[in-house]
C-alpha positions as CSV (number, residue, x, y, z in Angstrom):
1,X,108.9,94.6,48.9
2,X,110.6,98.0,49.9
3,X,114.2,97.7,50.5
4,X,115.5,97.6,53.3
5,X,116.3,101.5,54.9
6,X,119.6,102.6,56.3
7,X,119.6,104.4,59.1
8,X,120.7,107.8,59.8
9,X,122.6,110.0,62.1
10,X,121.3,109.8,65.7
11,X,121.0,113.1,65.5
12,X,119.4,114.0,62.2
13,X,116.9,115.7,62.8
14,X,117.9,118.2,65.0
15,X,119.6,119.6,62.1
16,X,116.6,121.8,61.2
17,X,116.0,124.6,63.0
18,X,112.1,124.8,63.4
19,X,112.3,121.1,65.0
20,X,115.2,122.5,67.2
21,X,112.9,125.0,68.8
22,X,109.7,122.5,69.3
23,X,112.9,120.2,70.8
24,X,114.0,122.5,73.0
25,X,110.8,124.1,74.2
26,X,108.6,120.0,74.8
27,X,112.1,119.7,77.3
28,X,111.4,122.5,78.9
29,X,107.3,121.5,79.0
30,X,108.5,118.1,80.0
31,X,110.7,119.3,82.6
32,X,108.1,121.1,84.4
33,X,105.5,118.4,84.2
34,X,108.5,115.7,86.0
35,X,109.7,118.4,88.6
36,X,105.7,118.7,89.7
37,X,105.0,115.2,89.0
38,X,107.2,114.2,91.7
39,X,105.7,117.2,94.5
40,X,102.5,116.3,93.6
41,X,102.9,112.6,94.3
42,X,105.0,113.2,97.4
43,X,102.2,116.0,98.6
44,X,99.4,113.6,98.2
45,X,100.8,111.0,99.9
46,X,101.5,113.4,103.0
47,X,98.5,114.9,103.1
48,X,96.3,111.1,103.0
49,X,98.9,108.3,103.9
50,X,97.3,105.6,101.2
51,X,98.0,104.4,98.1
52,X,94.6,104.9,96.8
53,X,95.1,108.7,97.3
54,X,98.2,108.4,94.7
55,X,95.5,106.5,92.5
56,X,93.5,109.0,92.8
57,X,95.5,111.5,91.7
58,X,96.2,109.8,88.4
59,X,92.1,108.9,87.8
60,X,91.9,112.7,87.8
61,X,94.6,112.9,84.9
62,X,92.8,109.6,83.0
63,X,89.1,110.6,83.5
64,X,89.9,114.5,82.0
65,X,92.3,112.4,78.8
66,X,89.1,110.2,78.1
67,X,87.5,113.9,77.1
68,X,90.4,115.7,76.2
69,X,92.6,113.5,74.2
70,X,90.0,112.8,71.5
71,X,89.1,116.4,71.2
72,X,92.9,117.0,70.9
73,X,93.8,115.3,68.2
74,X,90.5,117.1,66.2
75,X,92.2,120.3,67.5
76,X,95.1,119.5,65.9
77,X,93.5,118.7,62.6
78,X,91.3,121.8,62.3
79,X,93.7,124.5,64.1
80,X,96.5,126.1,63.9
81,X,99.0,123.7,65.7
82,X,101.1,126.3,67.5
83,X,98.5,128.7,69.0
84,X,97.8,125.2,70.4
85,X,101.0,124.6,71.6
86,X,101.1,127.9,73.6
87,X,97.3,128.0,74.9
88,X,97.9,124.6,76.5
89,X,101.1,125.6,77.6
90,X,99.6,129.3,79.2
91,X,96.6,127.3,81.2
92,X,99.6,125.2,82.9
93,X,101.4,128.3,83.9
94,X,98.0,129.4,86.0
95,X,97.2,126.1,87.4
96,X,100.7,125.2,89.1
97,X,101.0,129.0,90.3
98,X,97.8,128.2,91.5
99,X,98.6,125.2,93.7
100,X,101.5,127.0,95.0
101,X,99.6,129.9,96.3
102,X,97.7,127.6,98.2
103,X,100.8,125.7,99.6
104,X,102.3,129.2,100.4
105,X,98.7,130.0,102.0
106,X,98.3,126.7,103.9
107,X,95.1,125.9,102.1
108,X,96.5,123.3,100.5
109,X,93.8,120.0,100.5
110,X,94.2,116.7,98.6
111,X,90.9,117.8,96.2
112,X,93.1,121.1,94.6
113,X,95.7,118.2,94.0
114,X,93.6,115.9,92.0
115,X,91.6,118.8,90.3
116,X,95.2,120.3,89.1
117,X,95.5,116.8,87.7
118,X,92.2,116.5,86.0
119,X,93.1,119.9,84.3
120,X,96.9,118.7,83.5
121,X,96.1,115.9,82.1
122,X,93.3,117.7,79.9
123,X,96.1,120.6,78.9
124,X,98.9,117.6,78.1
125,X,95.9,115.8,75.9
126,X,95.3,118.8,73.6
127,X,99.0,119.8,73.2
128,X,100.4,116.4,72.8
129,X,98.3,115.2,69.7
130,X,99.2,119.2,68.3
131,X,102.9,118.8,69.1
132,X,103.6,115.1,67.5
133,X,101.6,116.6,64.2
134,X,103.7,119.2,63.8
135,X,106.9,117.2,64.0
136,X,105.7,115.4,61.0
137,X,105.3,118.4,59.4
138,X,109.1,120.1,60.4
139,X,111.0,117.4,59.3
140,X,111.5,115.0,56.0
141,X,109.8,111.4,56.6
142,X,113.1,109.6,56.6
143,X,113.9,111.8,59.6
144,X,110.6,111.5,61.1
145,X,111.8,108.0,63.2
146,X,114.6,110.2,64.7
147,X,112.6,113.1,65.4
148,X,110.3,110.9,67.1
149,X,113.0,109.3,69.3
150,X,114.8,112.3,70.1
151,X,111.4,114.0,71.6
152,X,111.3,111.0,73.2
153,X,114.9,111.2,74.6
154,X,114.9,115.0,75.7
155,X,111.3,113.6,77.4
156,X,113.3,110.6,79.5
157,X,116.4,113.0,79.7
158,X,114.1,115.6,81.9
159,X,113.0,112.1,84.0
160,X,116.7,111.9,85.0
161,X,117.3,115.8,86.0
162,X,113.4,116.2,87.1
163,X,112.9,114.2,90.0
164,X,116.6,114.7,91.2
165,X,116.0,118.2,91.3
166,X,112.6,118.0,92.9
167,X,114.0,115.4,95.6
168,X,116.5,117.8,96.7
169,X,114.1,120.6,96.9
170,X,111.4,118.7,98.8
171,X,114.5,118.1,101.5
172,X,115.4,121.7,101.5
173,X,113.2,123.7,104.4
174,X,113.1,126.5,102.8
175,X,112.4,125.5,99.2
176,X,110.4,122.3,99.9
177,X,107.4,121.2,97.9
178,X,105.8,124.9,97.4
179,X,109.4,125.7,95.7
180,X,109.3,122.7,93.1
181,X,105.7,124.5,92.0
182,X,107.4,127.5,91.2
183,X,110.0,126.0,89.9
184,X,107.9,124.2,86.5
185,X,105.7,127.4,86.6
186,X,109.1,129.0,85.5
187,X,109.7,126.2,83.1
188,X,106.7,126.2,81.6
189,X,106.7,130.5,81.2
190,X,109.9,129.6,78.6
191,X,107.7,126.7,77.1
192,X,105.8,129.1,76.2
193,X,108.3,131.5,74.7
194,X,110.5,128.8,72.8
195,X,106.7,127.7,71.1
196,X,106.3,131.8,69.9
197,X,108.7,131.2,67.5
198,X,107.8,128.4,65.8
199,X,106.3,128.8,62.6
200,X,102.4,128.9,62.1
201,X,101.1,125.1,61.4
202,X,97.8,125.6,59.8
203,X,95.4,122.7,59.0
204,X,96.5,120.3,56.4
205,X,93.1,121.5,54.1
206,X,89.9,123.2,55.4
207,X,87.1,121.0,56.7
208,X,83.2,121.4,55.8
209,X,82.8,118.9,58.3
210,X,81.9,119.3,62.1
211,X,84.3,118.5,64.9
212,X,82.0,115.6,65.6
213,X,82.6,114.4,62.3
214,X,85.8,114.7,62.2
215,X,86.4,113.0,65.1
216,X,83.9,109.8,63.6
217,X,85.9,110.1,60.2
218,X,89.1,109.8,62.3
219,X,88.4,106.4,64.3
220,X,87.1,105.3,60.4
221,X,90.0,105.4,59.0
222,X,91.9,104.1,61.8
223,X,89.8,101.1,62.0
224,X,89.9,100.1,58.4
225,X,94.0,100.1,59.2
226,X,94.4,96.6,60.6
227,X,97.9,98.0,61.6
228,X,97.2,100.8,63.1
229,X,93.9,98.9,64.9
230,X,97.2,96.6,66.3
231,X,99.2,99.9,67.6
232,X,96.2,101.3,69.6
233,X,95.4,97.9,71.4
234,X,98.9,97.0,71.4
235,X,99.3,100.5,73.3
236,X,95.9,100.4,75.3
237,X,97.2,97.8,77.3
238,X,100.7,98.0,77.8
239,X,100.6,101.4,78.8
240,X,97.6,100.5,80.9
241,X,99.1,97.9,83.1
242,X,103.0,98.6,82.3
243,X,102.8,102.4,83.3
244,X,101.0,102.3,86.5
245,X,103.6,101.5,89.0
246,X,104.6,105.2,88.6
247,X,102.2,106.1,90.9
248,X,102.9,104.0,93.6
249,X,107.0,104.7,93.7
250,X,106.7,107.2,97.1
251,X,104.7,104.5,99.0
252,X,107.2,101.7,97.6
253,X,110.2,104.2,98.8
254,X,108.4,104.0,102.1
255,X,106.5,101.4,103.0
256,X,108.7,98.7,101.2
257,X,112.0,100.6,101.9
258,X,111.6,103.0,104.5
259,X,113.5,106.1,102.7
260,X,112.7,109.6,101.8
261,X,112.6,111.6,98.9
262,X,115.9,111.5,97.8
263,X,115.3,107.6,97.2
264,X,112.5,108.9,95.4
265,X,113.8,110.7,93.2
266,X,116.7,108.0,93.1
267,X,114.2,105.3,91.5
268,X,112.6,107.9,89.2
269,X,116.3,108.9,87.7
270,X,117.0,105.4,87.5
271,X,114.5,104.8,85.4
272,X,114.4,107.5,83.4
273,X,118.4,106.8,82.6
274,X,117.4,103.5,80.9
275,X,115.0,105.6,79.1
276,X,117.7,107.8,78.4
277,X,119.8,105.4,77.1
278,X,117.4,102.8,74.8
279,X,116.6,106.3,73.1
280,X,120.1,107.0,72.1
281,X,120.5,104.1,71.1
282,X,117.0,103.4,69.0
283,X,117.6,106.7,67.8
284,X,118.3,105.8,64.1
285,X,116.4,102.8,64.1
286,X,115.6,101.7,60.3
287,X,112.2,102.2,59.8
288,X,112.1,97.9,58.7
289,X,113.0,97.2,62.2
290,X,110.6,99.3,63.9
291,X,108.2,96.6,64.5
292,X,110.6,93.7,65.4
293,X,112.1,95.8,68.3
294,X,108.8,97.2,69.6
295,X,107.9,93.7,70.5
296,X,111.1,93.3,72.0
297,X,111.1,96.2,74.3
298,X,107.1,95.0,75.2
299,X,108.8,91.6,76.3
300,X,111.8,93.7,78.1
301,X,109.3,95.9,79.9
302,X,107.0,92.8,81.1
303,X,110.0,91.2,82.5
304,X,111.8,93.9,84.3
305,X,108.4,94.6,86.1
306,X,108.7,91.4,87.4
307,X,111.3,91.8,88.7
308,X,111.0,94.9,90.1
309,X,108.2,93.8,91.9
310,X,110.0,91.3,93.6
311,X,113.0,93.0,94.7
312,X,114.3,92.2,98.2
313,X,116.3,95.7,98.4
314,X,116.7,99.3,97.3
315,X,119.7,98.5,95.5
316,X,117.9,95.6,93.5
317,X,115.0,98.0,92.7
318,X,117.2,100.4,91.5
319,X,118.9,98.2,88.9
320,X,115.2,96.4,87.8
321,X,114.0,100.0,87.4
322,X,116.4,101.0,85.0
323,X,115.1,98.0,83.0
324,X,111.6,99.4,83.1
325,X,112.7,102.4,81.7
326,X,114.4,101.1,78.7
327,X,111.3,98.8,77.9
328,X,108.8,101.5,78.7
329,X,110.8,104.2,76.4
330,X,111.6,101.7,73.6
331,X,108.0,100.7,73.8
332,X,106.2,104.4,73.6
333,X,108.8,105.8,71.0
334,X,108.7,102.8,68.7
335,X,104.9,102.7,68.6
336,X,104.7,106.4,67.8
337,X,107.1,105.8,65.1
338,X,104.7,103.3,63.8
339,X,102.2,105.1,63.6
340,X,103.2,108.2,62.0
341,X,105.1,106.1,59.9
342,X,101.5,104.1,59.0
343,X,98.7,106.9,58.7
344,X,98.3,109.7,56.6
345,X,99.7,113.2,57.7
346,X,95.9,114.7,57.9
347,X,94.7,112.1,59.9
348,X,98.0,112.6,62.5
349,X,96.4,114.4,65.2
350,X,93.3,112.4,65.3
351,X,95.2,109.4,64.9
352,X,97.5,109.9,67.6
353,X,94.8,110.8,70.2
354,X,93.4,107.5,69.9
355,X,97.0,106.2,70.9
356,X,97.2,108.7,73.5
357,X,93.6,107.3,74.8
358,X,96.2,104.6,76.3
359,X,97.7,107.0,78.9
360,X,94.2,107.8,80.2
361,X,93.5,104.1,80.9
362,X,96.6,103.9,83.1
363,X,95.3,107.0,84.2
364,X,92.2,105.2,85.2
365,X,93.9,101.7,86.3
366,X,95.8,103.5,88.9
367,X,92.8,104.1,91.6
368,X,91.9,100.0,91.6
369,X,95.3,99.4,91.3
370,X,95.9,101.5,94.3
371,X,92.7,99.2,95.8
372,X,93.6,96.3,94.9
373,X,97.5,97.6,97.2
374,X,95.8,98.3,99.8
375,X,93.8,94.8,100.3
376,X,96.5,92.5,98.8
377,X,99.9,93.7,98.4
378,X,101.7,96.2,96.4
379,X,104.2,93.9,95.5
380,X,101.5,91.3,94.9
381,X,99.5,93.7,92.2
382,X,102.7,95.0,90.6
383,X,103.5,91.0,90.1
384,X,100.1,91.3,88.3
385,X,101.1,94.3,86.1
386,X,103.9,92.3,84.7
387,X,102.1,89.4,83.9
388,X,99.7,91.5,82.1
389,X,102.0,93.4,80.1
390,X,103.8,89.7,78.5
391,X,100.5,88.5,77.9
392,X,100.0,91.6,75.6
393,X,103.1,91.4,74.4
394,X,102.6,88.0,72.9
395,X,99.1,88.6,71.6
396,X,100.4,91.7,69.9
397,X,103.6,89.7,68.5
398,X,100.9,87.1,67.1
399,X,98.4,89.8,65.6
400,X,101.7,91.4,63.6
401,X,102.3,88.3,61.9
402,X,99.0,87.7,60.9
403,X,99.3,91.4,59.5
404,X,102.1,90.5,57.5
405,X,101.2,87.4,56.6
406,X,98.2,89.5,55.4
407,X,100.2,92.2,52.9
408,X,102.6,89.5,52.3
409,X,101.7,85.3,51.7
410,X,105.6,84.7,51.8
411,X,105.1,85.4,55.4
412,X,103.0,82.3,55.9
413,X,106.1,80.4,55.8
414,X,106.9,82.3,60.1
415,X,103.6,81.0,61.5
């Protein structure tokens, strides 16, 4: 057995200057994307009244990723990983200006919403897949852990600022929701800028193959990986059922509350500060504990949705939602860790769009989730959620020590 690693500093990584720049200019792409997340929400909801509207904004993002994440992460094996990086980045600068034009024009309707989604969450597939390949490739493999969690830190960092920013805005008359659209068309213009510098990220080797083939050779080798076949399920469903309640947070700041969108944005920020914070602090995780404490925050995350669900006041919502955060971001960071950490480099795009296939099922789950509001209950479905997301946590717990107990018969001995 490898010996144990040590970890490093939490901020490592950030040491090298190419990573620096992709840091710096995914905050500024994540920014945008938190800022609009929050109008677009808040914009649906006023324009329809129902939580299957907010559903339905998200089904646009999922069905689009069920295309577009696959085809991302054979992008990212076959292309230069920074033209991708800016392309992606480019088509989101037209599509929010887009949307604000029509605000600005009072032409505004709830399909431009959801077809802004579909085509965000087809732009976020192909750069996202593109962008966590070419961390691998800026920084040395005992680093990679850190890099990993730091993206995902300046990600949940921009969920703190974001919706506080766009909660103000949305209450200012003259700003309002048309003014948080400008506002991430701005941050996304110096995305785009920050990306120009990095350095070119060609394919790993050339390819004789097809893209279709590619993509086949891909889920191969990622099935013959009894890991990395754990990681994807493991990430299927907690993501599915343990991300969703995202969408519903306007109609639980009104219906369940009756607030406005500063409380919004309040909830958001709270979560996002437990996110925050479990990123620090996982930030230098040993790469032997990786495993051990994504089951951990998968148990965390089912049980602060519980009580979330539950919560008899603002006050209590707040607190469970900061909860939620720490279990969703020490859940998503430690998985990606594990699986760059697992596959090959030239199978790391492909690969990770397979994980990424997750965030299109939550994607999907959000319009019968929405549903399933209406007829029974929010808080009665988001009871649901959390029971889902411990019942995954366990069978994922019990499939990891069967893996071990696989690579290692020592490990018998823990079942």
């Amino acid at each position: 057995m490898d010996a144990p690693s040590q970890p490093i500093g939490r901020f490592d990584s950030l040491k090298v200057s190419t990573f620096q720049r992709l840091w710096f200019g995914g905050m500024f792409v994540f920014l945008a994307m938190q800022t609009q997340q929050i109008a677009r929400a808040w914009l649906a909801f006023d324009l329809t009244g129902t939580n299957t509207a907010l559903g339905g904004v998200l089904i646009g993002f999922g069905v689009s990723g069920l295309f577009a994440i696959p085809a991302g992460g054979v992008i990212a094996d076959r292309f230069d990983k920074r033209m991708v990086i800016v392309m992606t980045q480019l088509v989101n600068v037209v599509t929010t200006l887009a949307i604000a034009g029509a605000i600005e024009t009072e032409t505004i309707a709830y399909w431009m919403i959801v077809l802004a989604s579909v085509i965000g969450g087809a732009t976020i597939s192909i750069l996202a897949p593109s962008r966590i390949a070419m961390t691998a490739e800026l920084v040395d493999r005992e680093q990679l852990t850190n890099a990993v969690m730091l993206s995902n830190m300046s990600a949940q960092v921009t969920r703190v600022i974001g919706p506080g920013i766009a909660g103000v805005l949305i209450g200012i008359s003259f700003v309002g929701v048309v003014g948080v659209y400008y506002l991430s068309a701005l941050l996304s213009v110096g995305a785009v800028f920050l990306s120009l510098t990095l350095p070119a990220s060609p394919p790993a080797r050339r390819r004789s193959t097809g893209p279709v083939e590619d993509l086949a050779e891909g889920i191969r080798y990622t099935r013959a990986d009894p890991e990395l076949v754990r990681l994807l399920v493991a990430s299927l469903l907690i993501i599915m059922f343990g991300f969703a309640h995202q969408a519903f947070l306007p109609a639980i700041v009104i219906d369940l509350f009756d607030r406005g969108s500063g409380s919004l944005g309040a909830l958001t920020m709270s979560s996002a500060l437990g996110a925050v914070v479990t990123s620090f602090v996982l930030a230098n995780t040993p790469r032997d504990q990786l495993s051990r404490r994504q089951g951990l925050a998968s148990y965390g995350l089912g049980c602060a949705l519980l009580v979330f669900a539950v919560a008899p006041t603002f006050a209590t919502a707040l607190v469970a939602l900061f909860f939620v955060g720490c279990g969703m971001a020490g859940f998503q960071a430690l998985n990606g860790s594990l699986v760059l950490a697992t596959a090959d480099m030239e199978y790391h795009g492909r690969v990770q769009s397979l994980i990424m296939l997750s965030f299109s099922a939550f994607g999907l789950a959000a319009l019968p989730f929405g549903i399933l509001a209406d007829a029974v209950g929010l808080r009665e479905t988001m009871v649901g959620m959390g029971v889902a997301v411990l019942l995954a946590a366990i069978q994922s717990d019990v499939w990891r020590r069967r893996n071990d107990a696989r690579s290692d018969p020592t490990h018998f001995e823990e079942l």
